[in-house]
N, CA and C atoms as an extended XYZ file, in Angstrom:
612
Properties=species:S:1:pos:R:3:atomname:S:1:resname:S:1:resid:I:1 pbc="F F F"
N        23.255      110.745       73.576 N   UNK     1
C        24.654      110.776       73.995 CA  UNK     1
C        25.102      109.363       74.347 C   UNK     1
N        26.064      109.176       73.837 N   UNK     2
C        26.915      107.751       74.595 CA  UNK     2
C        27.418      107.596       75.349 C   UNK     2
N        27.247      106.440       76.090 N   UNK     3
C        27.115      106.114       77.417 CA  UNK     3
C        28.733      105.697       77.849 C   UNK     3
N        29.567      106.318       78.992 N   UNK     4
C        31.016      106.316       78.722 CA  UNK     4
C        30.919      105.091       79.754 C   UNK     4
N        31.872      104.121       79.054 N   UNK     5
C        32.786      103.453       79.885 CA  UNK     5
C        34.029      103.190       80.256 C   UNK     5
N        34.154      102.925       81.448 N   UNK     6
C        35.107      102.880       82.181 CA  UNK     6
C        36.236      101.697       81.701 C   UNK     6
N        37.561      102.320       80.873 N   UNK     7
C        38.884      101.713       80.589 CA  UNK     7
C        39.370      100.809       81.271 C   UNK     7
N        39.198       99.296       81.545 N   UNK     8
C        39.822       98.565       82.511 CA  UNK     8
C        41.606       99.166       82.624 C   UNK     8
N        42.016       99.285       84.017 N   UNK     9
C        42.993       99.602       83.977 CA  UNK     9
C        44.310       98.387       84.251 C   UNK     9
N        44.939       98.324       83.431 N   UNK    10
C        46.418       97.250       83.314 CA  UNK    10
C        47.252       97.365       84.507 C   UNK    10
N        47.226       98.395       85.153 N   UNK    11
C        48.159       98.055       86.532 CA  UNK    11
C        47.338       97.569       87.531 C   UNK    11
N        46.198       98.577       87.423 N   UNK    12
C        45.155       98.879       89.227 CA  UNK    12
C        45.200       97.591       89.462 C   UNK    12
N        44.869       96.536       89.010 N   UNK    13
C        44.593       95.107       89.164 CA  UNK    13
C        45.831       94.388       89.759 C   UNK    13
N        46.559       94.599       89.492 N   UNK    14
C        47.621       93.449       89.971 CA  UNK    14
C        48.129       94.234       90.987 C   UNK    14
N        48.236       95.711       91.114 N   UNK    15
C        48.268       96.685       92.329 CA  UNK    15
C        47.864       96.341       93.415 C   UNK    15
N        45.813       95.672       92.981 N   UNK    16
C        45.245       95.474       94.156 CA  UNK    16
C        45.367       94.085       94.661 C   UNK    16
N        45.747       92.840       93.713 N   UNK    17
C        45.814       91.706       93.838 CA  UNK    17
C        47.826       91.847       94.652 C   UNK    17
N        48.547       92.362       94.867 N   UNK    18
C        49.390       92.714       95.825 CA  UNK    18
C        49.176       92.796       96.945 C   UNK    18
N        48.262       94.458       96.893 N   UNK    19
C        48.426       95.148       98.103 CA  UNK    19
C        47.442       94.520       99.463 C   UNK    19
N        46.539       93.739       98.712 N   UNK    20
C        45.583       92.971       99.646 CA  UNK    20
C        46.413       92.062      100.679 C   UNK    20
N        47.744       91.344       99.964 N   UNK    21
C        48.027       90.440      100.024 CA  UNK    21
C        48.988       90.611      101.297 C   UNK    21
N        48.767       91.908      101.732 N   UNK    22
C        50.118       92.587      103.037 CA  UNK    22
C        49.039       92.339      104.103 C   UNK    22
N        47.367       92.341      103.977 N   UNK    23
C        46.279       92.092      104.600 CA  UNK    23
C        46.914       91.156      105.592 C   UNK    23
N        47.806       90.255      105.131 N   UNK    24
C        48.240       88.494      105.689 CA  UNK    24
C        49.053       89.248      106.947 C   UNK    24
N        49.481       90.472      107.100 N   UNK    25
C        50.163       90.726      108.177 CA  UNK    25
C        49.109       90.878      109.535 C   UNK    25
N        47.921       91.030      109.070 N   UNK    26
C        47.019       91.067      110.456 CA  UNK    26
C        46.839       89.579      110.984 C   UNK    26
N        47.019       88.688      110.251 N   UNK    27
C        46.511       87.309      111.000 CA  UNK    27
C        47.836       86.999      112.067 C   UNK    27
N        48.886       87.989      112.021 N   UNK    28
C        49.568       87.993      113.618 CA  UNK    28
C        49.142       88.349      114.938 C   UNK    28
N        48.191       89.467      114.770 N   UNK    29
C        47.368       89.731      116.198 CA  UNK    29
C        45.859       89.489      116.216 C   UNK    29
N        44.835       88.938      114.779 N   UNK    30
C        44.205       88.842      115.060 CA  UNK    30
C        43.098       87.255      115.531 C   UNK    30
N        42.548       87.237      116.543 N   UNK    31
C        42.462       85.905      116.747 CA  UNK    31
C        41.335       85.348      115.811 C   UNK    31
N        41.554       84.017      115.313 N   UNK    32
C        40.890       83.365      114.345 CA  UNK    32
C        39.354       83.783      114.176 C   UNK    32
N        38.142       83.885      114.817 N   UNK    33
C        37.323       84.225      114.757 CA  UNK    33
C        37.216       85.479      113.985 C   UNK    33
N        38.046       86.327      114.634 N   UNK    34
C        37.772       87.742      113.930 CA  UNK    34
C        38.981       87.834      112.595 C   UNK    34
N        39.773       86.917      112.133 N   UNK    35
C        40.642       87.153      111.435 CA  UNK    35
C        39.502       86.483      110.275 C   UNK    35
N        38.508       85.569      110.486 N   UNK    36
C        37.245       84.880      109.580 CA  UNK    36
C        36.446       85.715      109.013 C   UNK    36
N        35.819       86.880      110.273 N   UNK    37
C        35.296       87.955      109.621 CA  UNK    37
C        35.938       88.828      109.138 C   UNK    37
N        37.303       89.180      109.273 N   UNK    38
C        37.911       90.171      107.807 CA  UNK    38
C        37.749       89.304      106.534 C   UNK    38
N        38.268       88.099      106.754 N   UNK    39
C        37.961       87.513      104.788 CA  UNK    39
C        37.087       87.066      104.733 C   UNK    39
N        35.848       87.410      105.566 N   UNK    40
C        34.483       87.367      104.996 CA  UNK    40
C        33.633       88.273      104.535 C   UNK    40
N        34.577       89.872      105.096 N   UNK    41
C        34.401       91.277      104.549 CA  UNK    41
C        34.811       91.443      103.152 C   UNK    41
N        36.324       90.672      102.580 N   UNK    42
C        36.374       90.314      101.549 CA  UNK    42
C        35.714       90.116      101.234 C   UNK    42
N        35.193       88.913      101.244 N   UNK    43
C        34.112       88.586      100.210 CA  UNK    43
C        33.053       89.470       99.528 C   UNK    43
N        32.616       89.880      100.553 N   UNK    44
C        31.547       91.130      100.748 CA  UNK    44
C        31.837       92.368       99.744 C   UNK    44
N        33.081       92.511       99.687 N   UNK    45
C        33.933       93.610       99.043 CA  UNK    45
C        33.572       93.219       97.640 C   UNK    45
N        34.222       91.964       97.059 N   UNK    46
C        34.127       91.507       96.044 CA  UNK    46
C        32.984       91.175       95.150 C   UNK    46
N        31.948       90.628       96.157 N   UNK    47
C        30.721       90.045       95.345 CA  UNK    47
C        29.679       90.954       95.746 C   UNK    47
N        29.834       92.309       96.222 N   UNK    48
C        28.945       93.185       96.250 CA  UNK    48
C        29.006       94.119       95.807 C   UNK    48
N        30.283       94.928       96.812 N   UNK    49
C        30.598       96.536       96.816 CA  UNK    49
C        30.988       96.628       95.407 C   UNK    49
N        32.225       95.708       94.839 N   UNK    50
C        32.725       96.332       93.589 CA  UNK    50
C        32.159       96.695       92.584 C   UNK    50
N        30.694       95.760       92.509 N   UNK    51
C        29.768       95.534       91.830 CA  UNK    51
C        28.811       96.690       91.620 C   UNK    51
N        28.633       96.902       92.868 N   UNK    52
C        27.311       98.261       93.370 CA  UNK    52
C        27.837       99.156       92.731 C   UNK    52
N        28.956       99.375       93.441 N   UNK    53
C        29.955      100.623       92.287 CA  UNK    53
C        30.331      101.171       91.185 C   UNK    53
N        30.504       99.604       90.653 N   UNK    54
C        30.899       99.660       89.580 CA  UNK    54
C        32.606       99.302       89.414 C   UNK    54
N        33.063       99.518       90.860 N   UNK    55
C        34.815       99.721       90.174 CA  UNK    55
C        35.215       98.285       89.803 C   UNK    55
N        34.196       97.351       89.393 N   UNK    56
C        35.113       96.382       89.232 CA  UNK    56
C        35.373       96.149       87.646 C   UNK    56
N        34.660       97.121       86.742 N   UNK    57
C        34.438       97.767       85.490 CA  UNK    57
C        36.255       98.020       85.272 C   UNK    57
N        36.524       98.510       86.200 N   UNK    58
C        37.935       98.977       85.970 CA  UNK    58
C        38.723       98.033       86.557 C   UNK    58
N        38.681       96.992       86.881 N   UNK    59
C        39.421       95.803       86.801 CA  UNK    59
C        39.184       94.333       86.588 C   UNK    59
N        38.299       94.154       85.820 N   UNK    60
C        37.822       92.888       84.749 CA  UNK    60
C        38.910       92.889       83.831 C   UNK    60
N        39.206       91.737       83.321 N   UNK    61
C        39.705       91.839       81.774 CA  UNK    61
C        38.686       91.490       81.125 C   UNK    61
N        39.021       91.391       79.672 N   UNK    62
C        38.228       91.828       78.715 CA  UNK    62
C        37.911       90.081       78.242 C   UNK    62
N        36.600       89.831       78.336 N   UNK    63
C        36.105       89.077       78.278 CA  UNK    63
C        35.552       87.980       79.838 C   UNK    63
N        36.307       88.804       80.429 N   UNK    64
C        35.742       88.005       81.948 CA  UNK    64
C        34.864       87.386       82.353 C   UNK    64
N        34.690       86.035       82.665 N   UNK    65
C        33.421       85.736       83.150 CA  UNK    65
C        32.890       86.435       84.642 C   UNK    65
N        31.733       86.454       84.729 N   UNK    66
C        31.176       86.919       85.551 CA  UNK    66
C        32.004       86.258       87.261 C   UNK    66
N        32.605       84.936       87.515 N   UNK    67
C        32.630       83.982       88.718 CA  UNK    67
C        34.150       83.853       87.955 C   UNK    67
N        34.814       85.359       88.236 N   UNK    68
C        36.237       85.163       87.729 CA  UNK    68
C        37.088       85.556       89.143 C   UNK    68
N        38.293       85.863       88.526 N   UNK    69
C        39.186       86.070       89.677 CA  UNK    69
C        38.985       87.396       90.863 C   UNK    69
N        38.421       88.243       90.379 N   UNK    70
C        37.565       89.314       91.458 CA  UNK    70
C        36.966       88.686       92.551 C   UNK    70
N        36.335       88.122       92.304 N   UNK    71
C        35.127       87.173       93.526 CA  UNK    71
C        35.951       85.511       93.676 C   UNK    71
N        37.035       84.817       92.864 N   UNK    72
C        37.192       83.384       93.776 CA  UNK    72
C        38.612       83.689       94.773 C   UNK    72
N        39.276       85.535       94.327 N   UNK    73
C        40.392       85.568       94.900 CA  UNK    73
C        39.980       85.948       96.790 C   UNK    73
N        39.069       86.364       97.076 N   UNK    74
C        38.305       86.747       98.477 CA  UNK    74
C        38.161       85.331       98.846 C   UNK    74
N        37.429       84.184       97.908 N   UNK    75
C        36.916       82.889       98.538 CA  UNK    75
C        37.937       82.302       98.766 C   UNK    75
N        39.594       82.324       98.294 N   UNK    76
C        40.793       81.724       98.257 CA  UNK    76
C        41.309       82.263       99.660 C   UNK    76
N        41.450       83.279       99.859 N   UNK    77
C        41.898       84.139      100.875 CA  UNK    77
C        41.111       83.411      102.229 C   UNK    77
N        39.762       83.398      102.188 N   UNK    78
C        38.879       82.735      103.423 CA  UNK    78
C        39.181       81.565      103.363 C   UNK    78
N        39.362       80.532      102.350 N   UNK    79
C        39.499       79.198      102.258 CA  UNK    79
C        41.158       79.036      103.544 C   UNK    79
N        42.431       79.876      103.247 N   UNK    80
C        43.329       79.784      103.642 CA  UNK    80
C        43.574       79.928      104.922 C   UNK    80
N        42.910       80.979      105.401 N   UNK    81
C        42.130       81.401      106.673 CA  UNK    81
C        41.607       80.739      107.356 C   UNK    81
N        40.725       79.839      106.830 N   UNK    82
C        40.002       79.427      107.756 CA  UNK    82
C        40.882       77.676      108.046 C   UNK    82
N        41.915       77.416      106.994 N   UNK    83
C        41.825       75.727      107.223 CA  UNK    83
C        43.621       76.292      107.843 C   UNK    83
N        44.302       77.044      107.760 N   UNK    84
C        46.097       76.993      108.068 CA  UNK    84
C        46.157       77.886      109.281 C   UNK    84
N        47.239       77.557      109.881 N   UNK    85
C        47.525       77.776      111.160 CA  UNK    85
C        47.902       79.723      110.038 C   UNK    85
N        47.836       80.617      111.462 N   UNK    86
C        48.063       82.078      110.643 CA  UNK    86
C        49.753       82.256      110.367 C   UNK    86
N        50.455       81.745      110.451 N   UNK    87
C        52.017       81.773      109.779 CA  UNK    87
C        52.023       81.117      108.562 C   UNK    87
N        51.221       80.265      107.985 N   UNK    88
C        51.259       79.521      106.833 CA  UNK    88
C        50.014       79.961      106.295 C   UNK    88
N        49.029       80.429      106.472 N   UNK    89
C        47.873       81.333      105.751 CA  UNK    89
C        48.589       82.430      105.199 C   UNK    89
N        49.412       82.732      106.145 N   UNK    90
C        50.098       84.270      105.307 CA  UNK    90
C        50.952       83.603      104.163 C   UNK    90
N        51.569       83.295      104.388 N   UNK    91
C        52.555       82.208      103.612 CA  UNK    91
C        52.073       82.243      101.797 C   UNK    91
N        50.938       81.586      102.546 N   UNK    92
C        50.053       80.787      101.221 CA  UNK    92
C        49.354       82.189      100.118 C   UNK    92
N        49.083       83.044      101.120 N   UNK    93
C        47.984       84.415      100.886 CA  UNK    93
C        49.421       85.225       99.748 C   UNK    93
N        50.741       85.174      100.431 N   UNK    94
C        51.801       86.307       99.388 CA  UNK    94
C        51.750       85.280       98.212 C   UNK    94
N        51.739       83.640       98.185 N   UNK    95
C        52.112       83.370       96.930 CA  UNK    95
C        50.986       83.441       95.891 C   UNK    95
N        49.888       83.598       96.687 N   UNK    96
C        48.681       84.249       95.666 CA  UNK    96
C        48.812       85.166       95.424 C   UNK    96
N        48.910       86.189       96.145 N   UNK    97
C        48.716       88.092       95.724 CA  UNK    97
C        49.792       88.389       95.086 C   UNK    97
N        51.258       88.342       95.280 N   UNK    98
C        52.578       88.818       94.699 CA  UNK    98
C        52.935       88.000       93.401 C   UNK    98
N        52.911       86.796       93.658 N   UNK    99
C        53.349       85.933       92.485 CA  UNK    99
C        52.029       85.952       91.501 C   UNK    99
N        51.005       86.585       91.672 N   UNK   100
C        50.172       86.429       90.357 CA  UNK   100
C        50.543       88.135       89.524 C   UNK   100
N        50.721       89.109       90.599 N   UNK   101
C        50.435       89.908       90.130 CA  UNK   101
C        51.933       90.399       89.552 C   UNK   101
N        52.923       89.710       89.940 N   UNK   102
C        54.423       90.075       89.166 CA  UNK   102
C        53.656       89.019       87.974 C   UNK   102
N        53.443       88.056       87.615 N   UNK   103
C        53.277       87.305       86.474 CA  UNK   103
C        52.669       88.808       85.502 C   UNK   103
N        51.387       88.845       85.918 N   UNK   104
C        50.724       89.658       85.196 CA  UNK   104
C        51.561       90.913       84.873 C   UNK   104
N        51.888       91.747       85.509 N   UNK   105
C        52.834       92.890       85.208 CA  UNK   105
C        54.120       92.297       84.467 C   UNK   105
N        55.114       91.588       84.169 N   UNK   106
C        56.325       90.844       83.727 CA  UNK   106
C        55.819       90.618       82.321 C   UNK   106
N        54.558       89.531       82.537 N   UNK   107
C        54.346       88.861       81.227 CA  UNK   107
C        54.083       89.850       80.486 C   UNK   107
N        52.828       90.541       80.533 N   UNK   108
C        52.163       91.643       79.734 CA  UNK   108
C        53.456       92.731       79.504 C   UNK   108
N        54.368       92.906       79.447 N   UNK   109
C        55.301       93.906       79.596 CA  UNK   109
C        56.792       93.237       79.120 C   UNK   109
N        57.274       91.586       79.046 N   UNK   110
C        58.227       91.445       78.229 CA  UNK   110
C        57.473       90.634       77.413 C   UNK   110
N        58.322       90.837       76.076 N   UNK   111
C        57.863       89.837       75.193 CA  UNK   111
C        58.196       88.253       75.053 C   UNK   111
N        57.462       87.675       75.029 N   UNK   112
C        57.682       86.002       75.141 CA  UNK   112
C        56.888       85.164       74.256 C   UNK   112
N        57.342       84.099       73.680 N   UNK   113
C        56.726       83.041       73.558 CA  UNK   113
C        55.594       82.479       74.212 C   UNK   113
N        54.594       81.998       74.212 N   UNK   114
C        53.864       81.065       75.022 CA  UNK   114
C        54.597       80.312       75.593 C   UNK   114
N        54.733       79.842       77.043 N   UNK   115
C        55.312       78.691       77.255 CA  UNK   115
C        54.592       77.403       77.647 C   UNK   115
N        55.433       75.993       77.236 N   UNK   116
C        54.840       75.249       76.777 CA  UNK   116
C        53.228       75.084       76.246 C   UNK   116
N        52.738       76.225       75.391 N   UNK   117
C        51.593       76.136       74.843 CA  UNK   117
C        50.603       77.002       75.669 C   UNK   117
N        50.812       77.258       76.849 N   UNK   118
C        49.612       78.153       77.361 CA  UNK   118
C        49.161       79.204       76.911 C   UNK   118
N        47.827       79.342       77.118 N   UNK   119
C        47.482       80.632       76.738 CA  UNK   119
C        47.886       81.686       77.064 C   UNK   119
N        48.216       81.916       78.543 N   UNK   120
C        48.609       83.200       78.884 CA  UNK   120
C        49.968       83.109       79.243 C   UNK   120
N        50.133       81.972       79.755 N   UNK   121
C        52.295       82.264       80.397 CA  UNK   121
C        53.220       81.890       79.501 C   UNK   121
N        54.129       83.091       79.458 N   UNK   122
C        55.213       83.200       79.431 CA  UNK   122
C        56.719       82.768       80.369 C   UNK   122
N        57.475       82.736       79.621 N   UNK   123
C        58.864       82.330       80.746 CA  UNK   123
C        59.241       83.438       81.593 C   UNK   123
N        59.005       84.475       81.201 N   UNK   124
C        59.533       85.936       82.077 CA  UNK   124
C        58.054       86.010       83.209 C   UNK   124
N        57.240       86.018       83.116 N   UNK   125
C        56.053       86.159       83.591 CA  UNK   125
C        55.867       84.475       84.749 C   UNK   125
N        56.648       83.323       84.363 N   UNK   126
C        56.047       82.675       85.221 CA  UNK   126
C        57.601       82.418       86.280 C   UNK   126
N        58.896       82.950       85.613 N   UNK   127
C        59.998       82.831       86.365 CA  UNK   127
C        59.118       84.270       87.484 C   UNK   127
N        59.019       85.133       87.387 N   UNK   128
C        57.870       86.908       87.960 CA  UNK   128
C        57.208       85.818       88.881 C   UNK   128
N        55.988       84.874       88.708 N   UNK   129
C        55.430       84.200       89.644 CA  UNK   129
C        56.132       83.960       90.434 C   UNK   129
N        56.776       82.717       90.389 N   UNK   130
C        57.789       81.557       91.440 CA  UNK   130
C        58.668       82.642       92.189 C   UNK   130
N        59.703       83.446       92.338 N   UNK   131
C        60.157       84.169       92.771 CA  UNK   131
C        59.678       84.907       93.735 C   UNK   131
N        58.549       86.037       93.219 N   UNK   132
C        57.892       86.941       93.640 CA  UNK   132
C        57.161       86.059       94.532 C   UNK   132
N        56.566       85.026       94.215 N   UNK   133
C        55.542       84.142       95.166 CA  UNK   133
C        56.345       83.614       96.174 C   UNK   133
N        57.789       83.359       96.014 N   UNK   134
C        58.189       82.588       96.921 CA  UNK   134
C        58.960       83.778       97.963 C   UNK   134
N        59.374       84.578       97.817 N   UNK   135
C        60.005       86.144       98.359 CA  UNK   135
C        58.456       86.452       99.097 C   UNK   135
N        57.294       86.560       98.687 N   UNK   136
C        56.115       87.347       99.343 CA  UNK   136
C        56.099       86.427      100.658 C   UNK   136
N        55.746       84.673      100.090 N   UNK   137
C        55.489       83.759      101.134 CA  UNK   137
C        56.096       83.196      102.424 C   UNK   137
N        57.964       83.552      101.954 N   UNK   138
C        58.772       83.335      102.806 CA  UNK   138
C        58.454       85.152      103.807 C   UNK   138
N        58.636       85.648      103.242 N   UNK   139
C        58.721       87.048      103.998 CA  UNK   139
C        57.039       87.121      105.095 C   UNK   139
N        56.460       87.107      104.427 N   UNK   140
C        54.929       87.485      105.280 CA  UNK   140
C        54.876       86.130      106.142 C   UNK   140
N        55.313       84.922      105.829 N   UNK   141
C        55.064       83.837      106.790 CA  UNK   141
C        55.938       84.289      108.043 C   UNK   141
N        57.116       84.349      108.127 N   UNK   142
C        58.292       84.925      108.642 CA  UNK   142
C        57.700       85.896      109.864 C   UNK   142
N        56.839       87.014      108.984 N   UNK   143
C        56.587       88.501      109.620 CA  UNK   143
C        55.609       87.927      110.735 C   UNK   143
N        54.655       87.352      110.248 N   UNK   144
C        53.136       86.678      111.408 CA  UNK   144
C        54.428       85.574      112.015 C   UNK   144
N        54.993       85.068      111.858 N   UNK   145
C        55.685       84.264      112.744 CA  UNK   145
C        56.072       84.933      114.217 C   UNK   145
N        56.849       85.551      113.843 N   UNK   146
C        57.650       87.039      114.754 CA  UNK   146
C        57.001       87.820      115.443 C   UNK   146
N        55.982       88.136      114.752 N   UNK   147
C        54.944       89.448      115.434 CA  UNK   147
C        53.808       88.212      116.415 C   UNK   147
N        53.612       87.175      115.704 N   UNK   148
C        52.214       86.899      116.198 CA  UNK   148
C        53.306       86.132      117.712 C   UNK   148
N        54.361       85.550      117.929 N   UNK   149
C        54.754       84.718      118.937 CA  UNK   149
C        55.317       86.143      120.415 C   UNK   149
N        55.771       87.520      119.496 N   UNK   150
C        56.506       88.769      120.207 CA  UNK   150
C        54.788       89.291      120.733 C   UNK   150
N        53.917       89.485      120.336 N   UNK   151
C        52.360       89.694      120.423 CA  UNK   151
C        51.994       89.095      121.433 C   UNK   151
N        51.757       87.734      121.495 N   UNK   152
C        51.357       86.608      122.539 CA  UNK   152
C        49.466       86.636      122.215 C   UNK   152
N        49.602       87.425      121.633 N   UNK   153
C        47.894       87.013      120.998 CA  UNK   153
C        47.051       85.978      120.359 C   UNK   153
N        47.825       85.707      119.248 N   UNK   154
C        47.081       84.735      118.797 CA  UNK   154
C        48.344       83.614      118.474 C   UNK   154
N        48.552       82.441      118.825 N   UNK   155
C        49.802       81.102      118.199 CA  UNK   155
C        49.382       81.085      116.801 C   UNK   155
N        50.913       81.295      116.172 N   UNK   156
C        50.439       81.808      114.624 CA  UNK   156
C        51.170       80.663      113.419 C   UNK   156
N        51.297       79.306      114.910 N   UNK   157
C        51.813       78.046      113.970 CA  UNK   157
C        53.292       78.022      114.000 C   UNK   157
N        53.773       77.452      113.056 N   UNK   158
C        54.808       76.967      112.896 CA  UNK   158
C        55.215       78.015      111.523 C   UNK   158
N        56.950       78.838      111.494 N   UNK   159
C        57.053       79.649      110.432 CA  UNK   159
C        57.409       78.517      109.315 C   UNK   159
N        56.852       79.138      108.213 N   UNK   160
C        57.567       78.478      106.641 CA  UNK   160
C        58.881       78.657      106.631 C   UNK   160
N        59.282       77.652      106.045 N   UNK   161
C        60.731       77.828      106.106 CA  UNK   161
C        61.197       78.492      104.499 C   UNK   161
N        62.315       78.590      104.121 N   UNK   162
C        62.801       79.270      103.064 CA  UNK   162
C        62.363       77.836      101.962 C   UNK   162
N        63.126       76.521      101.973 N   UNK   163
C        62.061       75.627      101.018 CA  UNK   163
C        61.174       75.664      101.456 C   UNK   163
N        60.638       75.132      102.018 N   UNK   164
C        58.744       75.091      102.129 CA  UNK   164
C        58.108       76.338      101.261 C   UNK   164
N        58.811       77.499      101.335 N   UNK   165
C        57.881       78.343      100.855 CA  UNK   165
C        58.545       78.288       99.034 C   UNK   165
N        59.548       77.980       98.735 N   UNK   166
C        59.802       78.178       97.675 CA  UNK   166
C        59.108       76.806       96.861 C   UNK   166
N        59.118       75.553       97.300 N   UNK   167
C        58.344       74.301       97.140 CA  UNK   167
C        56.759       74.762       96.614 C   UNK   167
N        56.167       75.740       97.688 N   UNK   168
C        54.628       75.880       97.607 CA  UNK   168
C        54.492       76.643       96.066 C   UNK   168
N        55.577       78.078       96.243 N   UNK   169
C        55.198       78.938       94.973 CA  UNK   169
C        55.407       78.369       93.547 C   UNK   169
N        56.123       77.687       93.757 N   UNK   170
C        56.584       76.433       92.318 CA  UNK   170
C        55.071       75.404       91.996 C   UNK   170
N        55.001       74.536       93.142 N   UNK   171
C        53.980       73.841       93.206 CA  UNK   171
C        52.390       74.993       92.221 C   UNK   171
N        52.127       76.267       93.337 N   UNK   172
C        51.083       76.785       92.586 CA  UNK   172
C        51.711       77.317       91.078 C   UNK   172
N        52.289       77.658       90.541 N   UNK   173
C        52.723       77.815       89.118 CA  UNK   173
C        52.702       76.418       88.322 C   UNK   173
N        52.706       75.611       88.781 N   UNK   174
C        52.524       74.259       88.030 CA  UNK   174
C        51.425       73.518       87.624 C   UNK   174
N        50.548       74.277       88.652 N   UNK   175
C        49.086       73.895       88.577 CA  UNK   175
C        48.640       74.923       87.850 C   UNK   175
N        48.852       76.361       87.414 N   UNK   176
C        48.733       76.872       86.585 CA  UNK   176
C        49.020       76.515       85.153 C   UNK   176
N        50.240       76.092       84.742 N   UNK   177
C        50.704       75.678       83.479 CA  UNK   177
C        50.245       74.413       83.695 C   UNK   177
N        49.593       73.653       84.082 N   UNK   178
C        49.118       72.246       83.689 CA  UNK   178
C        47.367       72.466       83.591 C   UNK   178
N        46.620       72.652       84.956 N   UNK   179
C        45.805       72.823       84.424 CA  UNK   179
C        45.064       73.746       83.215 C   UNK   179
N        45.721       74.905       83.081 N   UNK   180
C        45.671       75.769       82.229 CA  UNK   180
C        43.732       76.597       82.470 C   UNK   180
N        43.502       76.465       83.525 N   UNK   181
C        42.280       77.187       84.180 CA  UNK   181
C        42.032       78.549       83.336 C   UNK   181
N        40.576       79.308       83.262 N   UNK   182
C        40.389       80.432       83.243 CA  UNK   182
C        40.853       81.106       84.075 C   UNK   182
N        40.364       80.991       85.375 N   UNK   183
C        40.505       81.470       86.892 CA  UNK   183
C        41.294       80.396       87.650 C   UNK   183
N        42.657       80.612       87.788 N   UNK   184
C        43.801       80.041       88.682 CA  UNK   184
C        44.036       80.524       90.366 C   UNK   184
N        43.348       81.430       90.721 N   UNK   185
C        43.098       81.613       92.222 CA  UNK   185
C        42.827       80.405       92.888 C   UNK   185
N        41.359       79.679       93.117 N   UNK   186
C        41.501       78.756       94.118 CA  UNK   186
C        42.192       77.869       93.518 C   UNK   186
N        42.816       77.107       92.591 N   UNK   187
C        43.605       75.667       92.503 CA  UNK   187
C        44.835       76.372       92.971 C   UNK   187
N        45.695       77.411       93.133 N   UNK   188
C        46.774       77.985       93.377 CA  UNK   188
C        46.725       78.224       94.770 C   UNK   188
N        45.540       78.694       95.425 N   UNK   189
C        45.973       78.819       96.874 CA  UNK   189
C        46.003       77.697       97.777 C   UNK   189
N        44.581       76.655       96.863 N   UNK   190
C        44.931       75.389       97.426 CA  UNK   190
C        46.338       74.249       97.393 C   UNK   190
N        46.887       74.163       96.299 N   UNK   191
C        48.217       74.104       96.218 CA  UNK   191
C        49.084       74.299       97.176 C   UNK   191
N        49.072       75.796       97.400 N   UNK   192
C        50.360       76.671       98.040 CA  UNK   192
C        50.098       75.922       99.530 C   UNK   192
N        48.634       76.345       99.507 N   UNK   193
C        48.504       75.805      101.479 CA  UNK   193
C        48.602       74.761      101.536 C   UNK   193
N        48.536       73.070      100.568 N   UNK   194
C        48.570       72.245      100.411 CA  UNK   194
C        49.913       71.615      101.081 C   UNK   194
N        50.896       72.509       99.909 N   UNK   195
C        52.141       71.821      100.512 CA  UNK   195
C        52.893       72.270      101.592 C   UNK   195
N        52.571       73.543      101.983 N   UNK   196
C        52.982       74.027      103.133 CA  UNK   196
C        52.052       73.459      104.691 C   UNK   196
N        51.008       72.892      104.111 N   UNK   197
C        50.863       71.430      105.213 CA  UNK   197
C        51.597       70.633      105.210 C   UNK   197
N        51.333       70.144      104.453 N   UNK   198
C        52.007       68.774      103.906 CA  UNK   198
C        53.621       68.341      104.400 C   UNK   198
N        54.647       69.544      104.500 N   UNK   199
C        56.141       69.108      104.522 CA  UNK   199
C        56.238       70.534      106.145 C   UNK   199
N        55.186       70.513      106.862 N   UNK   200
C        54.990       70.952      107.794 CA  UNK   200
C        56.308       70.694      109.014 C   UNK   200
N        57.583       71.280      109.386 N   UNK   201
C        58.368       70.506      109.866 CA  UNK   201
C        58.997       69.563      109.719 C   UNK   201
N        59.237       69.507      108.068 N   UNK   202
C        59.980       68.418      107.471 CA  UNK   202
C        60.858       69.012      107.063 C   UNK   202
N        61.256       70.291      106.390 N   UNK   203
C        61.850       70.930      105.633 CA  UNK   203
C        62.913       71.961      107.127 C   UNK   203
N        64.240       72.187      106.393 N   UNK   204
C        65.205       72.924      107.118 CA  UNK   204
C        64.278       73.938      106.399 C   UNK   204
């Protein structure tokens, strides 16, 4: 008998590369130490459980390397975590989770050209990024702003402002279409948190 495998599924993935990404609302009450060990449970999630399971069968694409976006999107998430104040970790965390996963759903779903030559983006799919990335980053930075200062738990930094966050989600889409990476998770989150250091209280 033949051995059935499991259909990678075209939504579940960018579903879960979203819904993780609301995760960024706990770094309002939780204090840094323990906000380290949730995205180190990530990790755990990624480079073990999915594995043991199997479900990550159902969200690989097809040809995936093994040290793909499943396992560097957990190390991106801890990387953000551990180096940005928690109003700009969240920040940084929506323009990873929302703006990749509108790309992916947009692109795969209108038809487009390559743009300027990439392999995978499109103009509908990377206008889906910048937007979606910059709407997730302004909103969730915003939310840990509010909750984490109304809380008094943990100081959750300084909020992103409406440029700053639209600056960052542009910035990581650029490093996408330039470097043209297999796996665009960590150069994208580093980016995003990059410049949302960087123009830290510079920006209205």
């Amino acid at each position: 008998m033949a051995k059935s495998v499991t259909a990678p599924s075209p939504w579940l993935r960018p579903a879960i590369h979203a819904g993780t990404g609301l995760g960024g609302l706990w770094l309002a009450v939780l204090p840094h130490p323990w906000a380290l060990v949730c995205a180190g449970l990530g990790i755990l999630v990624g480079w073990v459980l999915f594995p043991l399971t199997g479900f990550d069968a159902r969200l690989r694409r097809p040809g995936e390397r093994w040290l793909g976006g499943l396992r560097t999107y957990p190390l991106a998430v801890f990387g953000l975590v551990a180096l940005l104040p928690p109003a700009e970790a969240a920040a940084a965390w929506g323009v990873l989770a929302f703006g990749d996963a509108a790309a992916a759903l947009i692109g795969s779903r209108v038809p487009a050209p390559p743009l300027l030559g990439h392999p995978k983006a499109t103009l509908p799919g990377t206008a889906a990024h910048v937007l979606a990335g910059w709407a997730a980053a302004f909103l969730l930075g915003g939310a840990v702003g509010a909750i984490g200062r109304a809380a008094g738990i943990v100081d959750p930094g300084p909020t992103p402002t409406l440029l700053a966050t639209g600056l960052a989600a542009l910035a990581a889409v650029l490093v996408d279409l330039l470097l043209r990476l297999p796996d665009d998770n960590l150069p994208c989150a580093a980016v995003a948190g990059g410049v949302l250091a960087a123009v830290r209280g510079l920006l209205p």
